[in-house]
N, C-alpha and C positions, 0 to 999 in steps of 0.2 A: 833337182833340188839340192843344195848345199847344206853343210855344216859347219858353223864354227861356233871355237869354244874360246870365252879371252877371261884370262886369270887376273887377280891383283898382285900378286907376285910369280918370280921369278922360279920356274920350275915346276909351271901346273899346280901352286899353291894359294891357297886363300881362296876366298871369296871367286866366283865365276859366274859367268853367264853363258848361255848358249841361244846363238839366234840361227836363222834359217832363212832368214832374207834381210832385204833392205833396211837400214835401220839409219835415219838419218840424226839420232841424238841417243846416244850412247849413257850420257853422263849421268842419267837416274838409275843403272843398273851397277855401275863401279864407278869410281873416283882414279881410279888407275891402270892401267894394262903393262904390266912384265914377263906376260907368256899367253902365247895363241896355239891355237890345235888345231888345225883346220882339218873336220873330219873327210869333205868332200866338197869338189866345187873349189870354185878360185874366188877371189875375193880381192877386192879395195880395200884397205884400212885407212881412215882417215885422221890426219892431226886433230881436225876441227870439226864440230859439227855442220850436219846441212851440205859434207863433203866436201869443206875447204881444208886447205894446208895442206902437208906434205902429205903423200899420196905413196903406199907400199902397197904390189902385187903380193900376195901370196897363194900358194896350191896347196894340194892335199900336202899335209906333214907337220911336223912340232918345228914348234919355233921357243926353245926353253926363257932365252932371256931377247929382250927388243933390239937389241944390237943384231939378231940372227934375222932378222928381217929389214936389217939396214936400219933401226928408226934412230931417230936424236935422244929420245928422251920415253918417259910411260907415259906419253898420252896418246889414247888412240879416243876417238869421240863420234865417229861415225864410218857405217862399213858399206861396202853395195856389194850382191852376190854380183858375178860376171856371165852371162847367160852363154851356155856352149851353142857356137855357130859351126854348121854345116855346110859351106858353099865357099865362095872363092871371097880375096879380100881385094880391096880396094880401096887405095887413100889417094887422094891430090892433095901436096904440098905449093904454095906458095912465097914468092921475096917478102909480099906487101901485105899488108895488112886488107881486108877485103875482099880478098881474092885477086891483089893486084900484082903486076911485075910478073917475072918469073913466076912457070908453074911447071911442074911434073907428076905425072902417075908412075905411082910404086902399086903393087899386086906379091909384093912379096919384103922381106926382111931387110932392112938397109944400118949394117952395122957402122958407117960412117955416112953422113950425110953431108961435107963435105968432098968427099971423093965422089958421089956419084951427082949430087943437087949444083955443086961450085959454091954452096952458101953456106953462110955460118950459124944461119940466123930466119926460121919460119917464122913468118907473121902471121900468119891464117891456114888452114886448110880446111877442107870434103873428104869426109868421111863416107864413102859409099857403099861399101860392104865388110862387113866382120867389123870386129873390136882389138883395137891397137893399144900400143904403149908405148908412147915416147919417151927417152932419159934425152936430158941435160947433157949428156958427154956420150961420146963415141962407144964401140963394143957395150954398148945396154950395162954403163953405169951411168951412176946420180941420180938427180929428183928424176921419179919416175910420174907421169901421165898419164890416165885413162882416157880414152878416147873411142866412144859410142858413134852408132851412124849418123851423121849432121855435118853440121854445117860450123864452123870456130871463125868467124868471124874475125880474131885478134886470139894475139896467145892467153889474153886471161881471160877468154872461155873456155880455155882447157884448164885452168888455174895457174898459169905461167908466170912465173916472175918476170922474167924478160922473154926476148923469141929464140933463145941459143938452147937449139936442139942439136944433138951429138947424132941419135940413132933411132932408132923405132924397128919396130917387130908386131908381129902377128900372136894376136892370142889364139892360138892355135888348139885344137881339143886333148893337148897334157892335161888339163885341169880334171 
């Protein structure tokens, strides 16, 4: 079981909530987010509700003002706790969208996907064990990805603006 706690301002000030699971519509408990707490547990924070738009990991710790979790701007509008997995991970990346073209199995961390895939650019993958996160750029910066056991069909079922993946990583039991 997790905890977080998300402020309307900056510094654990004002107005808060604290939820303890999934919540996919945020916006009837605050108008704003400028500081998060995360007592336990990892979590998604999401732009949008229903778990669209920009997408921030975070773990146990303060996060005072939304820059310290990388965000754009105070909106955060929907969260998902991240459930800790025990066993081995397992992705398959694809060139194509579909499962087509080019494919490889990762079972561990790939901080350039380039260097080890030759592509610049995922269109689909198989999620088959544990829970990942993909960034936009190389060494686990940029838009970051959650990505549950299934199936992605095309990048904007993982919420992709395009298919240029930099790196991915294992959520690992830090949380």
């Amino acid at each position: 079981m997790g905890k977080i706690i998300f402020y309307e301002d900056r510094n654990f000030q004002g107005r808060y909530y604290e939820c303890s699971s999934d919540c996919a519509d945020l916006q009837t408990y605050f108008s704003r987010c400028n500081s998060i707490r995360v007592e336990s547990g990892c979590w998604m924070v999401y732009e949008r509700p229903n778990y669209m738009g920009y997408q921030y990991f975070l773990r146990r710790g303060e996060y005072p003002d939304y820059q310290r979790w990388m965000g754009f701007n105070d909106c955060v509008r929907s969260c998902r706790i991240i459930p800790q997995h025990r066993g081995s991970y397992r992705i398959r990346v694809y060139e194509r969208e579909n499962f087509g073209g080019q494919m490889m199995d990762f079972m561990d961390d790939c901080e350039s996907v380039q260097d080890r895939f030759r592509y610049q650019d995922i269109h689909s993958c198989n999620v088959m064990d544990g829970y990942w996160i993909m960034y936009e750029q190389p060494n686990y910066r940029g838009r970051q990805y959650f990505l549950r056991p299934g199936e992605y069909r095309r990048y904007t079922d993982w919420g992709g603006m395009n298919p240029r993946i930099g790196s991915f990583r294992r959520i690992t039991d830090f949380c």
